[in-house]
N, C-alpha and C positions, 0 to 999 in steps of 0.2 A: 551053143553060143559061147564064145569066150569071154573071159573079162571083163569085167568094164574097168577102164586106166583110169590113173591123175588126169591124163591130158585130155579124156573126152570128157571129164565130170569137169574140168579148169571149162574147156572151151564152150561148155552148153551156157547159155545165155544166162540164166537163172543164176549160176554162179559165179558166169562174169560180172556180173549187177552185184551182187553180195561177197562175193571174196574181193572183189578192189574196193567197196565202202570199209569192209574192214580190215584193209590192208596184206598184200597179193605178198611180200616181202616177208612179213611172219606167219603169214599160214602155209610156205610153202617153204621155211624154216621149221616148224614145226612138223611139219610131216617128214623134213629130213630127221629130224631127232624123233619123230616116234618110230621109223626105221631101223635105227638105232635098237632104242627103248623095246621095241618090239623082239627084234632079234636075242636081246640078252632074258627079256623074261619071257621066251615060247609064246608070246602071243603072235597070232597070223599077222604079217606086214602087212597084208596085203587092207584088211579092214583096219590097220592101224591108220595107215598114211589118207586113208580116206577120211576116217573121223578126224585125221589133225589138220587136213586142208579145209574141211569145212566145218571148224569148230567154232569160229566167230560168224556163220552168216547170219546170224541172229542179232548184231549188235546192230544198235539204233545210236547217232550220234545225240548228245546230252550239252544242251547250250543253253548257258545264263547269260542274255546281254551281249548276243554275240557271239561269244566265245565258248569252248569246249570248257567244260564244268566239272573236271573228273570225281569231284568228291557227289558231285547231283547222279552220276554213272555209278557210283560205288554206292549210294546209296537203295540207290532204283533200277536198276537197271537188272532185267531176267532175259538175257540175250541168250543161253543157254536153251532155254524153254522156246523161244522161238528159233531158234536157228536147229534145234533138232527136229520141229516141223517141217521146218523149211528144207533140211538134207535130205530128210526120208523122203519126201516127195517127191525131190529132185532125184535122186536114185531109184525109186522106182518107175520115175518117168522113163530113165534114159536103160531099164532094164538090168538094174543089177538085183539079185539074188535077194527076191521078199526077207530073208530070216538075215542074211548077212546088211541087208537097208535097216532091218530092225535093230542090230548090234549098232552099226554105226553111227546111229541115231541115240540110242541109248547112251554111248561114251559120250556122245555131243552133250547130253543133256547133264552128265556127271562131270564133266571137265574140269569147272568150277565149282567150287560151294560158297561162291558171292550171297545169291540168294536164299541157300536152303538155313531153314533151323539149325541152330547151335544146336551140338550133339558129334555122338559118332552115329558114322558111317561107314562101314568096307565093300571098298571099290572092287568089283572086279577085276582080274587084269588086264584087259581091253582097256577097260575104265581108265586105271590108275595109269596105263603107260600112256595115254592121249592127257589127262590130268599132267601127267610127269613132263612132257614133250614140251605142253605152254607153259610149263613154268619152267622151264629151262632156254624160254627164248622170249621174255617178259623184263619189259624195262619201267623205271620207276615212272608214274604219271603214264600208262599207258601208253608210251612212244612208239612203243613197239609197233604199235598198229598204222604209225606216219612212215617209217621207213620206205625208201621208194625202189621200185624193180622194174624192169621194161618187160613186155610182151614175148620177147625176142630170148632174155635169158629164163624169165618164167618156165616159158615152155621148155628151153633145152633143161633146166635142172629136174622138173617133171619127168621130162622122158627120161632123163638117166636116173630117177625114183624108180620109174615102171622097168626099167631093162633089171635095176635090181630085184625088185619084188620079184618080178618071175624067173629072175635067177637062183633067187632064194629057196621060191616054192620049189622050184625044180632039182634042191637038195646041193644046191652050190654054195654053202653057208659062207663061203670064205671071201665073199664077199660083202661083209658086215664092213 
């Protein structure tokens, strides 16, 4: 079996439902920068760009009175912890690689440290380069997650993710 790509994890249902609640325009920004990120620190692109496309689909919107409430989000919000369920699932639905669903999932769950205890912690690098990806395409008041994308360039930026990665894996670096 080969690969599973961006573009069949973007188009399987589960994650059209949950990557456009939490905005299709930074997670598929941020899977361009952990392409990136991945390539400079030896970590596989290929589970990079999957943990950074489905690094938000755990996020639950947070309204006081209406309105998006970003400080009630930052207070409470463990969108992390659900949306690493949600990946793995969805990855091993659609048959990607038990132990590489388990990494993916993993980075999903370490992205942020919104939730976790004060303290250190060291990331792996998987970890840190999906951590590194969103915080490099994070805007102040979580805007980042309103930005808008159509269907149409989605998918073409996608596929020119996937013709990377596996140009990549197939030792053609020179296309970082």
């Amino acid at each position: 079996m080969g690969r599973i790509t961006l573009e069949q994890i973007f188009n399987h249902p589960i994650a059209q439902k949950y990557v456009k609640r939490s905005g299709v325009a930074h997670a598929i920004a941020v899977a361009e920068h952990a392409f990136h990120f991945a390539c400079t620190y030896g970590v596989d692109p290929d589970l990079a760009t999957k943990a950074a496309l489905l690094h938000d689909v755990g996020h639950y919107t947070w309204y006081r009175n209406g309105e998006w409430d970003y400080e009630l989000y930052r207070e409470n919000d463990i969108h992390a912890i659900k949306g690493a369920s949600r990946a793995h699932k969805l990855l091993i639905r659609i048959g990607e690689d038990r132990h590489a669903a388990k990494e993916i999932a993993i980075a999903i769950l370490l992205h942020t440290d919104s939730y976790l205890p004060e303290g250190s912690f060291e990331l792996k690098p998987l970890q840190y380069v999906v951590a590194l990806a969103d915080e490099a395409d994070e805007e102040d008041g979580g805007n980042h997650h309103y930005r808008k994308m159509g269907d149409a360039e989605s998918l073409e930026r996608l596929r020119a993710l996937d013709l990377r990665v596996d140009q990549y894996r197939k030792g053609k670096e020179n296309i970082v």
